[in-house]
N, C-alpha and C positions, 0 to 999 in steps of 0.2 A: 504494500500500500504506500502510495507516495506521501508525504509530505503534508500538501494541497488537503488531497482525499481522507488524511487523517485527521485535520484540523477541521473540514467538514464534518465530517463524521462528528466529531466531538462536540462542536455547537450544536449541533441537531439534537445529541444527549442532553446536551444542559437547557437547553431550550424547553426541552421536551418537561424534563424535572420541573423547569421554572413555570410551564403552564400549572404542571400538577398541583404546584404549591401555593397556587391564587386558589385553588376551590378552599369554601370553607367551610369549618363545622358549623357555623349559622343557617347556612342549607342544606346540610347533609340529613337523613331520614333518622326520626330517634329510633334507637330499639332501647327494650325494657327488659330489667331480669330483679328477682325478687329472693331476696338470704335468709334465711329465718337462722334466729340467732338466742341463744340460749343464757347466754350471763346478760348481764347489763349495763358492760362495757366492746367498748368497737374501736380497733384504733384500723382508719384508713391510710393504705400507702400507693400513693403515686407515684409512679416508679418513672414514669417517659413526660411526664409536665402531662398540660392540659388541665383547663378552669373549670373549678369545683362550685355548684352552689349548693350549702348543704341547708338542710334545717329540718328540726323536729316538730311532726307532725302526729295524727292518729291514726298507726299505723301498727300492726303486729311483725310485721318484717321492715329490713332492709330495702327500701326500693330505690333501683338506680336505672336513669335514664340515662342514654350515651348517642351524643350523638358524632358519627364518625367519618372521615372524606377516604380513609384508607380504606383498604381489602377487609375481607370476614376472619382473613388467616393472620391480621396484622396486629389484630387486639384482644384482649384478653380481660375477665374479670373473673375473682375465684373467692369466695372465705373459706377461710382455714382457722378455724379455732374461734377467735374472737378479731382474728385480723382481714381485711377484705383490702384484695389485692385488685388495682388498677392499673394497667398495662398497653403499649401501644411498643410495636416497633415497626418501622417504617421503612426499612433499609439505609442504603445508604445513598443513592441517588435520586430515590422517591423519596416525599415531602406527603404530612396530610396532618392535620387535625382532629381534634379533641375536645368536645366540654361534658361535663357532666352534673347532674343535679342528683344529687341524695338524700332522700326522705329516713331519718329513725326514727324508732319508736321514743317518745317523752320520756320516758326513764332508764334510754340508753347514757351512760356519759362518754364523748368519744375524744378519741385523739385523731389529728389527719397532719400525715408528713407529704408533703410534697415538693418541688424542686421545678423550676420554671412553668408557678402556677398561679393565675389570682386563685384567693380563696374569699368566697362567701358564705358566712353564717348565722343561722336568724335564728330566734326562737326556745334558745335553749336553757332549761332551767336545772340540770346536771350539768356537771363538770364540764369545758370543755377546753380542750388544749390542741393550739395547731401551730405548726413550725411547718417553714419555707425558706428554702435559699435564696429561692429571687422570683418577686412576686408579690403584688398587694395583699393586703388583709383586710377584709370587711368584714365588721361582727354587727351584729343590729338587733337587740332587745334580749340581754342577755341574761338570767338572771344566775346561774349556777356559775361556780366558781370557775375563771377565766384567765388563762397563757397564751400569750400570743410569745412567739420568737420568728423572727427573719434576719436572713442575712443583708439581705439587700431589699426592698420596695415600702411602700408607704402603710404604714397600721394604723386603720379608724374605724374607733366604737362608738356606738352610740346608744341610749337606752339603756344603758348598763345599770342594773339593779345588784349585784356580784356582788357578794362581802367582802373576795379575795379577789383581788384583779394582779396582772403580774404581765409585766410585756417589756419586751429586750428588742435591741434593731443594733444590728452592725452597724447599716446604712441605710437610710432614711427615716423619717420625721414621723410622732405619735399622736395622735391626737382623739381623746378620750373625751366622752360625756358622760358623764356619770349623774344618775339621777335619782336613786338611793344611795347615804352614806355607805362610805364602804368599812369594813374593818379596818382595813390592812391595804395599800395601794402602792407596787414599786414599778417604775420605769425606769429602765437605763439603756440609751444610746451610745456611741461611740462617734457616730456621727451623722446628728439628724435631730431638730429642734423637736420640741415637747410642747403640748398646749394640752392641761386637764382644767374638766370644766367638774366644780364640784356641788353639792347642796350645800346651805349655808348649815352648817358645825363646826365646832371647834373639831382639828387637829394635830397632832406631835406631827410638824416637819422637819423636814430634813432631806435640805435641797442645794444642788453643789453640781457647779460648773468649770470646766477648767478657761475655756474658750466659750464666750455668752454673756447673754444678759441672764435677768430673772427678774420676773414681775409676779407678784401674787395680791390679790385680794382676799386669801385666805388668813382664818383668823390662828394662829400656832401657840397650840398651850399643852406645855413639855407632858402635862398631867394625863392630857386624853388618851384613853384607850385604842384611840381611832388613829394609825398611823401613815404619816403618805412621806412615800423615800423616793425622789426624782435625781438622775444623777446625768449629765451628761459628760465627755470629753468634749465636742464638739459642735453646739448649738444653742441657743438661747431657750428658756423655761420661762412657763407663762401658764400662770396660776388663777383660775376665775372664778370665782362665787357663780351660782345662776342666777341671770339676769343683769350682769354686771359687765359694764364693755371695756371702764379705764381700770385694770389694778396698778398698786403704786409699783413702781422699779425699784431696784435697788441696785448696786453695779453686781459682778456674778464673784468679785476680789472680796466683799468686805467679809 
């Protein structure tokens, strides 16, 4: 084969991948599969990315829709114990998409590990803990005790009623509502600003920036039971009562 003839050849290849990989999961066909599951914990693993919406509904199983642009032979979903495995492989010069929604049962508490994936979750009033390596996090009306960790994309809750809230970010910025007190409340970034909105109570802070400002409207008395630990290396903190737009600053040095 000449030269010429290989170099054609081989745009025609990439070509070919590059249409592949415009189709998307937003049009692909859903299919449905249903786990029945025995404890009353679930930790999900996304193995190949691809965006999760989960939330707890009333429902006696597992139910997961998927909708997918690859082959039948390309994806995979399996539980095994208490763990429920999500999977795509796509080769190497083929391209295709993934999202998925997951309905548990209300007194499942679950975990979900994923890795180049948004993640959304509603609804939950058990436990729930989700770790991502790059990827947003959306939580929304959360009442059971709540972990978020990422390595890298944006984490925002909202509706949070959680006694225990607990959220980490390598890289990017947190931004919490919270609308029952909470017990217990820690954030720490490395690099990415903070903004928690809280109800008005007294709490023990204890909030520390290396690089940042820090604003709070929050009232801090060493005494209360109710603790909030915000810690960045790299971002400014911003502390807000509800209903309140100006809190006072303070520099992040003193």
């Amino acid at each position: 084969m000449s030269t010429r003839t290989f170099a054609f050849a081989l745009v025609s290849v990439l070509t070919a991948a590059a249409l592949t990989a415009c189709s998307s999961a937003t049009d692909a066909e859903a299919e449905h599969a249903s786990f029945a599951i025995e404890g009353e914990e679930l930790a999900i693993s996304m193995e190949s990315g691809g965006d999760i919406a989960l939330r707890a509904g009333d429902v006696d199983q597992v139910e997961v829709t998927r909708w997918f642009t690859g082959g039948s032979d390309e994806a995979s979903w399996e539980l095994t114990g208490d763990q429920l495995t999500l999977a795509v492989d796509c080769g190497f010069l083929s391209s295709c998409e993934v999202r998925y929604e997951v309905v548990v049962p209300r007194t499942v508490a679950v975990l979900v590990r994923g890795s180049n994936a948004d993640v959304l979750a509603t609804g939950f009033e058990e436990p729930l803990d989700i770790v991502t390596e790059n990827g947003t996090i959306t939580v929304e009306d959360v009442a059971g005790d709540l972990s978020l960790r990422s390595t890298s994309g944006h984490q925002q809750a909202t509706g949070l009623t959680a006694q225990r809230v607990d959220a980490q970010a390598s890289s990017g910025a947190i931004d919490l509502l919270v609308t029952e007190a909470p017990s217990r409340l820690a954030v720490a970034t490395e690099n990415g600003a903070v903004s928690v909105q809280l109800p008005a109570a007294a709490y023990a802070l204890s909030v520390q920036t290396d690089s940042g400002s820090i604003e709070s409207s929050i009232t801090d008395d060493p005494r209360s039971p109710r603790t909030i630990e915000v810690i960045t290396e790299n971002g400014d903190i911003t502390l807000t009562r509800s209903g309140l737009n100006r809190p006072e600053s303070r520099s992040a040095r003193l």
